[in-house]
C-alpha positions in Angstrom: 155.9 81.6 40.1 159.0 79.9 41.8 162.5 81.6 40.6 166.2 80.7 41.1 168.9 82.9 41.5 172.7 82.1 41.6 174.6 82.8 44.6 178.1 82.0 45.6 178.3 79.6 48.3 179.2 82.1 51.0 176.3 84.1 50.8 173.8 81.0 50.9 175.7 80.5 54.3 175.1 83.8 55.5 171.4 83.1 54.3 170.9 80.4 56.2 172.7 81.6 59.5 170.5 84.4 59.1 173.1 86.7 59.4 171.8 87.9 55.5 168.3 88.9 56.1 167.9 91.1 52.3 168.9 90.0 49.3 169.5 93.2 47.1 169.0 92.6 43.8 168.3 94.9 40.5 164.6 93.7 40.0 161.6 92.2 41.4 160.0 89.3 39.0 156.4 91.2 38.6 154.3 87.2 38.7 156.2 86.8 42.1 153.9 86.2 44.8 155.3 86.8 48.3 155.0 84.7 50.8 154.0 82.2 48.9 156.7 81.2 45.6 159.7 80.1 46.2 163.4 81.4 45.4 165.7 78.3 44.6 169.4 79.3 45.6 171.8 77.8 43.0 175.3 78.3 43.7 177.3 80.0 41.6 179.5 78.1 39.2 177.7 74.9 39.9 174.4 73.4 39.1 174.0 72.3 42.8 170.3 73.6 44.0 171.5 74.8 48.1 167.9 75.4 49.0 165.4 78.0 49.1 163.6 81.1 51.0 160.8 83.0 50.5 160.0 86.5 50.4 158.5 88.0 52.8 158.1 91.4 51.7 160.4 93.6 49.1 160.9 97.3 48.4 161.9 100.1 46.1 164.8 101.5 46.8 166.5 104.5 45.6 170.4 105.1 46.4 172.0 108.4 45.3 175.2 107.4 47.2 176.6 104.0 49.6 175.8 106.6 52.9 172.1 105.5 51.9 172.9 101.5 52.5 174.2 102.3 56.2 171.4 101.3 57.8 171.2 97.9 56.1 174.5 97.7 55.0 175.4 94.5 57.3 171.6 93.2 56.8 172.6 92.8 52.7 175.8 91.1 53.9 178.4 92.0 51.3 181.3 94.5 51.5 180.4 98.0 50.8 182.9 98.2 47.7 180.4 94.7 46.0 177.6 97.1 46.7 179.3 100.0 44.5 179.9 97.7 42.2 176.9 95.8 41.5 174.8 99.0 42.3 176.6 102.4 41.3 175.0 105.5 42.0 172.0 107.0 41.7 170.3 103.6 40.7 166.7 102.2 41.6 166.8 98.6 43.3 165.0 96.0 45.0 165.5 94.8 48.4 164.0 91.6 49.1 163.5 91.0 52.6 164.2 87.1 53.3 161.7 84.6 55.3 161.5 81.0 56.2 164.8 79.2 54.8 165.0 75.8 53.5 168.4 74.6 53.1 168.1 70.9 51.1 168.6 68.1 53.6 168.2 70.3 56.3 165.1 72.6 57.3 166.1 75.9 58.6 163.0 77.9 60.0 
């Protein structure tokens, strides 16, 4: 089951650079198979489809404070105070690990 997710433009970049290797989000579709489906990037306050990636793996992952993003702080790509934000504390989320990257028009890996 392909997905899309909205992104803003910068963070697609960062996705295809590759300097954004996991994509934090709150859930994890359960029909998603890894690997194989597809997430469509839209960016944010467009309807422009960027491209896609796939999954290659995701996780649980339980934060009782930001200390417990250090070690993949710069791998999520987004200042620490959009990870309070978006996360709080003490809140279960996902952490999906990004693979092969297909921006539209050009292919990536």
């Amino acid at each position: 089951m392909d997905i899309a997710i909205t992104l803003p433009q910068d963070l697609w970049k960062k996705i295809v650079s590759g300097e954004k290797s996991i994509e934090l989000r709150k859930n994890f579709p359960k029909e998603f198979d890894v690997n194989t489906d597809r997430v469509y990037v839209i960016w944010k306050g467009t309807k422009l489809i960027a491209g896609y990636f796939r999954v290659n793996s995701f996780e649980a992952f339980y934060a009782e404070s930001i200390s417990d993003f250090g070690p993949i702080l710069d791998k999520i790509a987004v200042p620490k105070q959009w990870v309070i934000g978006y996360v709080g504390y003490s809140s279960m989320v996902y952490l999906w690990h990004i693979g092969n990257v297909f921006e539209f028009g050009k292919p990536i890996n």
